[in-house]
C-alpha positions as protocol buffer text, in pm:
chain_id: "A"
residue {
  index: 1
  type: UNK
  ca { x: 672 y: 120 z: -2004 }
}
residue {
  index: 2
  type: UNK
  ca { x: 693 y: 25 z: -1669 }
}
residue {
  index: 3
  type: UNK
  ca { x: 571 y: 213 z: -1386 }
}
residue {
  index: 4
  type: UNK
  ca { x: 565 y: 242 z: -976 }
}
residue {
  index: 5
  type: UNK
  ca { x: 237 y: 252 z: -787 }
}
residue {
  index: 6
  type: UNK
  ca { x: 221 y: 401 z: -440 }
}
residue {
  index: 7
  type: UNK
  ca { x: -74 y: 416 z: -221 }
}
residue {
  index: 8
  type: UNK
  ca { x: -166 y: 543 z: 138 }
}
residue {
  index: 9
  type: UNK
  ca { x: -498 y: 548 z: 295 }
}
residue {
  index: 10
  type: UNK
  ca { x: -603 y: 581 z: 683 }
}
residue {
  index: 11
  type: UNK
  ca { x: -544 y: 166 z: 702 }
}
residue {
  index: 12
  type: UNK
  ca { x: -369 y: 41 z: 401 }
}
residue {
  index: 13
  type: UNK
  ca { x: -16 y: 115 z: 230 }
}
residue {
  index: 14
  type: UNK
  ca { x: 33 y: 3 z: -87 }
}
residue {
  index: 15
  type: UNK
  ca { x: 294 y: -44 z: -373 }
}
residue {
  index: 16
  type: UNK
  ca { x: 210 y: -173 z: -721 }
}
residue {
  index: 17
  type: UNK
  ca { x: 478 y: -215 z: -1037 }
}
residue {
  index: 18
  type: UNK
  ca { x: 250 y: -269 z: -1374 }
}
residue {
  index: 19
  type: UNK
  ca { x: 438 y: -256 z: -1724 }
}
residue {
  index: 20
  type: UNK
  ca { x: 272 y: -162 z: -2054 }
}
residue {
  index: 21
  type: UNK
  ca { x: 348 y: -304 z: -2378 }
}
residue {
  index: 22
  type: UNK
  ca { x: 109 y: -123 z: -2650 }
}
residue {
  index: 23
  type: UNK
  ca { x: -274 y: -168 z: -2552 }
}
residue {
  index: 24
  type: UNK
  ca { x: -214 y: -462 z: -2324 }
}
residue {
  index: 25
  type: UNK
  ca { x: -119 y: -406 z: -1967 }
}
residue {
  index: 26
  type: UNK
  ca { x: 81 y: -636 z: -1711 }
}
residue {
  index: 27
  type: UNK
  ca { x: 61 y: -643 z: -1301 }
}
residue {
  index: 28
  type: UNK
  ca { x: 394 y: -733 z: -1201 }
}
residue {
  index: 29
  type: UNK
  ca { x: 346 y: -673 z: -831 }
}
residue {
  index: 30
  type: UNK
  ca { x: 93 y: -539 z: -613 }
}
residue {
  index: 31
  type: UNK
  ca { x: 134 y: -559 z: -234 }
}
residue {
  index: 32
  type: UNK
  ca { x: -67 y: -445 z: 14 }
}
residue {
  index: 33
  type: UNK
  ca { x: 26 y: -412 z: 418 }
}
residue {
  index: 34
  type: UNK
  ca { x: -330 y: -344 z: 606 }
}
residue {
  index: 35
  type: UNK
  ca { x: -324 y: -193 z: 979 }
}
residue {
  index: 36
  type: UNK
  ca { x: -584 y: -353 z: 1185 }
}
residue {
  index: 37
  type: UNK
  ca { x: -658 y: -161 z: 1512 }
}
residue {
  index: 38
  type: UNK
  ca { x: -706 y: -378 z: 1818 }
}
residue {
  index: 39
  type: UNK
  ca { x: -1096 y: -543 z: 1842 }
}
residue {
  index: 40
  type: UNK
  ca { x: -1320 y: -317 z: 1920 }
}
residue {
  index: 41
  type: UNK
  ca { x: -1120 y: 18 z: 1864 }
}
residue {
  index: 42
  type: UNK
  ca { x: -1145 y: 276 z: 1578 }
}
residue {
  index: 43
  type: UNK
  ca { x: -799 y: 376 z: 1372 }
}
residue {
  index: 44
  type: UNK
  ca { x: -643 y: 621 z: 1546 }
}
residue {
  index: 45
  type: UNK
  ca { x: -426 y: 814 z: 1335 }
}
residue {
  index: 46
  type: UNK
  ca { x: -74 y: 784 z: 1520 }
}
residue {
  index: 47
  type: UNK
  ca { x: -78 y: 444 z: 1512 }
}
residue {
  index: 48
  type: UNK
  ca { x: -188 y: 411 z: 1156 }
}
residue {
  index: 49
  type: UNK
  ca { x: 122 y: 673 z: 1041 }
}
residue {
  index: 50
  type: UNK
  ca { x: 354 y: 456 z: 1276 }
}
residue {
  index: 51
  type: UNK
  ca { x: 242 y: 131 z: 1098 }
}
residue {
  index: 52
  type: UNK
  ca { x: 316 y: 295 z: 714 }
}
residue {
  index: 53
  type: UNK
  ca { x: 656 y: 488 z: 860 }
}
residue {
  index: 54
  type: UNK
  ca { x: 784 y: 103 z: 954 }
}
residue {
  index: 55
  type: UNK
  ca { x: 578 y: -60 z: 614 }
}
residue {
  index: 56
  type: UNK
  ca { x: 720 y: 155 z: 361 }
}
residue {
  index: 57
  type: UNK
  ca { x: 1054 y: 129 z: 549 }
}
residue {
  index: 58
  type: UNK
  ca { x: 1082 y: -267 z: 521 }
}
């Protein structure tokens, strides 16, 4: 069985396809885009929804 992984946080998306045959258990894929706010600056939400809105959309 395979199955589709999707993961949001305040800095990271996240997608993830693992398949499972019996007991054992297979990562196919698992990427990962991180935001990094500019040096010095906290996340600040708009900017970490704008950079998942164009991440998921790629």
């Amino acid at each position: 069985m395979k199955c589709l992984g999707i993961e949001s946080t305040a800095h990271t998306f996240s997608c993830a396809v693992v398949d499972r045959n019996g007991k054992r258990g297979e990562i196919l894929s698992d990427i990962r885009k991180i935001y990094g706010p500019p040096e010095g600056e906290g996340i600040h939400p708009r900017e970490a929804s704008r950079h998942h809105v164009e991440t998921s959309s790629a």
